[in-house]
C-alpha positions in Angstrom: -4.3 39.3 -10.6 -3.9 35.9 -11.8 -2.6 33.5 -9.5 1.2 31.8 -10.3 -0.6 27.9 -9.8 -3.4 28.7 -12.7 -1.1 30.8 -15.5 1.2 27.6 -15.1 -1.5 25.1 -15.7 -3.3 26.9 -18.7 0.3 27.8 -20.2 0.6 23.5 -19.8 -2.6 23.1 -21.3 -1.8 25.8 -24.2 1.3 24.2 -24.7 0.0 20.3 -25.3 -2.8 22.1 -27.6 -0.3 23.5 -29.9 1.2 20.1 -29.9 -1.5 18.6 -30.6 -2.3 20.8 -33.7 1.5 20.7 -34.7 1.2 16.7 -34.9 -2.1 17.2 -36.8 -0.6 19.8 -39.3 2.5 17.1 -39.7 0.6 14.2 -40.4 -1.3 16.1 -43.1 2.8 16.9 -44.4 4.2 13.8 -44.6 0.7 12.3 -46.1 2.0 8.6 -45.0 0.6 6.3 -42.7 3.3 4.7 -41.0 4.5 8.4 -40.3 1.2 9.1 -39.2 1.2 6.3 -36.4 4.5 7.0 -35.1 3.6 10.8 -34.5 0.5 9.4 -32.9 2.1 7.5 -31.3 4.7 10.3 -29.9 1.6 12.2 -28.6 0.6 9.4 -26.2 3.4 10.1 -24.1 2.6 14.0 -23.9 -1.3 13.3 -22.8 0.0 12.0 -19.8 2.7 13.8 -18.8 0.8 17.3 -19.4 -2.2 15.6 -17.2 0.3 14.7 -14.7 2.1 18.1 -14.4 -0.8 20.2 -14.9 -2.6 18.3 -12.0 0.7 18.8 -9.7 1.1 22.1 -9.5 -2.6 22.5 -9.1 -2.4 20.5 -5.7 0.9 22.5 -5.0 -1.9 25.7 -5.1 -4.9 24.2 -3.1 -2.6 22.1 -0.6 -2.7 24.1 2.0 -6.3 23.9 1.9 -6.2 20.0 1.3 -5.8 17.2 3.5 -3.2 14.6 2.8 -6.0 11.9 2.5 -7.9 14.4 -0.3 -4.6 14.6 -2.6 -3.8 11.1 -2.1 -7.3 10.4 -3.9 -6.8 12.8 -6.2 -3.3 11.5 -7.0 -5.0 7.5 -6.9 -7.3 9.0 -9.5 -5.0 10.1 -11.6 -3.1 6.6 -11.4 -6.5 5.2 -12.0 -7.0 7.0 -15.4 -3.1 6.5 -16.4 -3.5 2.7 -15.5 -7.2 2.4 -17.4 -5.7 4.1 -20.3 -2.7 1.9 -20.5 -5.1 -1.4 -20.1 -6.7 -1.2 -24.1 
């Protein structure tokens, strides 16, 4: 039996894949530059808010078995990486 916490965070991770390769596939289709960059551009919002998600419900499954001060660090990393990522 699989458990409810990791179906929902591979589905997540399935589902920013396939948008991933759906971007790909569309820049190849439209075959312009400027349309390029502005799907690119549209995929830098769903990194993040699939990592952010996908991470959430994954604490939701281990917190009983977490301590508050282990999923604030987790959730500081995570704000870490979001913050380094928006610094380039």
């Amino acid at each position: 039996m699989i458990e409810k916490a990791v179906l929902i965070m591979a589905l997540l991770r399935l589902l920013s894949g396939s948008i991933e390769v759906f971007a790909g596939f569309l820049m190849l289709r439209m075959n312009d530059i400027e349309k390029a960059l502005i799907i690119n551009s549209s995929l830098a919002l769903v990194g993040p808010i699939i990592l952010i998600t996908t991470t959430t419900v994954g604490l939701f499954g281990v917190s009983e078995k977490l301590s508050f001060f282990k999923i604030a660090c987790i959730f500081s990393g995570v704000a870490l990486i979001l913050i380094g990522i928006k610094s380039k």
